[in-house]
C-alpha angles and dihedrals in degrees: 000000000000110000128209147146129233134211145160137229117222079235091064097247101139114214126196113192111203104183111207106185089173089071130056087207125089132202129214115194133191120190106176110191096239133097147143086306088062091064137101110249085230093055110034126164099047093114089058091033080056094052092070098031078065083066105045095083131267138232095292107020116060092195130030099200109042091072082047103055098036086057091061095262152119138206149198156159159208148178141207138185087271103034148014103210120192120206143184137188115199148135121283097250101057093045090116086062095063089039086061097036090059094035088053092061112041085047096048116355114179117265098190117133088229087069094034087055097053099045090049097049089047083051097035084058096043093056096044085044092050114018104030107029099023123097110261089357096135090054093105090047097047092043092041093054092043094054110033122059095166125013112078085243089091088091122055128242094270085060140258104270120005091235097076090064084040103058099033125138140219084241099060099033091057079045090059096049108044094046085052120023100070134127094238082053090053155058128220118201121175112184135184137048091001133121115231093230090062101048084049093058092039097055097041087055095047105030107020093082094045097106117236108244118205112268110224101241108253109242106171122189102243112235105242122236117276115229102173134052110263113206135183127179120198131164119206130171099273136140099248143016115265144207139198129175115188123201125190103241139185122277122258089250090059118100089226084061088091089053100054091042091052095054093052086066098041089054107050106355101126140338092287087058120111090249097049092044107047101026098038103025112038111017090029090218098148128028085226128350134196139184121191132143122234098245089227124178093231126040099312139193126261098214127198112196129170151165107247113216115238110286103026118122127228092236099054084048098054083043091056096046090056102040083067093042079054088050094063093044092052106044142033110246113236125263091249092053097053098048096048086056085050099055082048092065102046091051099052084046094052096041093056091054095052081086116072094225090054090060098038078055104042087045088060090038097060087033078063102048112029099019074234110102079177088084097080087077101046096037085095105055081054078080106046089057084065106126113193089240089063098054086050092051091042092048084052101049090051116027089071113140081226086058090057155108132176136184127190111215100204114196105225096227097060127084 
């Protein structure tokens, strides 16, 4: 049971507060609600591009870092298409540091093009290191742009198109934070050996002057129903063939999210898993294979990807993957089956709270989604409700081929 206390600044800024008397460590945690689905199809990357501009200093603070690190702690950082989500690590007693560091720059981050260049230098080479020169790099932008027509999470969280880093300019980039990076638009939780009075009185000193701004209201194009297979072939010069296989899915805040969740991992979670089993181990189709859904705040993608062995054909690949996604439509898994998966689950949940910085992160996450960080103590009993027809009726509402997009990944030296 993981315990906290909640309060609101007049400004709008929501604080949880999850005391932890068994660590010496604390944990401040910012979620803003903005992310690559925020942005303008014209100008993409700038949520990512606004995850290391928080770094660059601020008006009053040169250097992020360096109070940071001379208090004993450490930071990061990272974005998706939903959230940005700020985080520090650091002793008890210099938990107030972090508190002003963080306060300092939502309230009067540093505009200066010195900062903006080198940001945008440090984004503009990670795109080209990850997404442009590494094996398989352009996978998310090919998938993303096959499966989605409408909804901006047909380009991943880097950006659609590196020019649009790299012709940004100071103007939209201020646009951008002042529309987004408010304390009516984010939620501060700060976990472990605190007292919840003296966080009170810290926040208020730090936060409660920082003015609310006015949140564009978030009106998202919804992504219409595909009724027909989408399918895309490219060859680049990679080690081995590949093959992914994207399906629609359901949103986190659906109650068939657990479902879904839960058939992932019943899928591909582990060597024991059906995938594993059947496509690695015994037809020795894929060198290794996974299946996991994106845990998107909208309606989101299941995704199968996996490595092919010399010799096997795309085509015998896609047939075996889809000959196990059949398997759940068509019968009921056994008893045995769905509550080891289960126990799965709650382990692996369990196991990622154990950190400090996973909770902090978890608390602001329900508090997001649900405006119920409490969740995050009944999420788990979602799962053991599971019953094995409804993993076959939800297999069958979503592995349809006209639910579906695949891309062959040809390796380039293979014939």
């Amino acid at each position: 049971m993981y315990t906290f206390e909640k309060f609101e600044l007049a400004n709008g800024l929501k604080v949880l507060v999850h005391e932890d008397t068994a660590t010496t460590m604390a944990c401040v945690n910012v979620l803003y609600d903005v992310g690559a689905r925020d942005e303008e199809e014209s100008r993409t990357g700038f949520a990512h591009l606004f995850e290391h501009l928080m770094f660059g200093g601020s008006i009053n603070i040169p250097a992020f870092d360096e109070p940071m690190e001379n208090a004993g702690g450490k930071n990061n950082a990272f974005t998706s298409n939903d959230i940005t989500n700020y985080y520090e690590t650091l002793p008890t007693e210099n938990v107030e540091t972090a508190l002003w560091l963080e306060a300092d720059r939502m309230l009067s981050l540093a505009f200066s093009p010195e900062s903006l260049e080198v940001q945008r230098k440090v984004v503009c080479e990670e795109f080209k290191e990850h997404y442009i020169n590494q094996p398989y790099g352009d996978v998310s932008h090919l998938i993303r742009e096959l499966a989605y027509t409408k909804h901006p999470y047909k380009w991943p969280t880097i950006g659609k198109n590196l020019k649009h880093v790299e012709d940004a300019v100071m103007e939209d980039v201020k646009s951008f934070f002042h529309q987004h990076y408010a304390p009516n638009n984010a939620i501060l939780v700060v976990a472990g050996n605190v007292k919840l009075a003296e966080v009170k009185e810290m926040v208020t000193k730090w936060f409660g002057e920082i003015p609310a701004r006015t949140i564009p209201q978030r009106n998202l194009p919804v992504e219409p129903v595909q009724t027909e297979i989408r399918r895309k072939e490219v060859t680049r010069p990679v080690p081995a063939n590949a093959l992914y296989i994207n399906f629609h899915c359901t949103d986190r805040r659906s109650a068939d999210f657990y479902v879904m969740d839960l058939i992932t991992d019943l899928l591909s979670a582990g060597r024991s898993s059906r995938m594993y089993q059947h496509l690695v181990k015994e037809q020795q189709l894929f060198s290794g294979i996974e299946c996991y859904h994106y845990g998107s705040i909208d309606k989101g993608l299941i995704q199968v990807e996996g490595k092919l062995h010399p010799g096997v054909t795309m085509e015998q690949a896609e047939a075996a993957v889809m000959a196990e996604l059949q398997a759940l439509q068509q019968t009921v898994i056994s008893t045995e089956e769905l509550q080891k998966v289960k126990n799965k689950i709650e382990t692996q949940f369990l196991l990622n709270h154990i950190d400090l910085s996973e909770r902090a992160f978890s608390l602001a996450y329900y508090e997001l989604l649900f405006g119920d960080a409490n969740r995050i103590n009944t999420d788990l009993e979602h799962y053991q409700y599971i019953t094995a027809e409804e993993v076959k009726s939800y297999a069958q509402q979503v592995f349809q081929p006209s639910n579906c997009s695949v891309l062959y990944y040809h390796a380039a030296t293979q014939n």
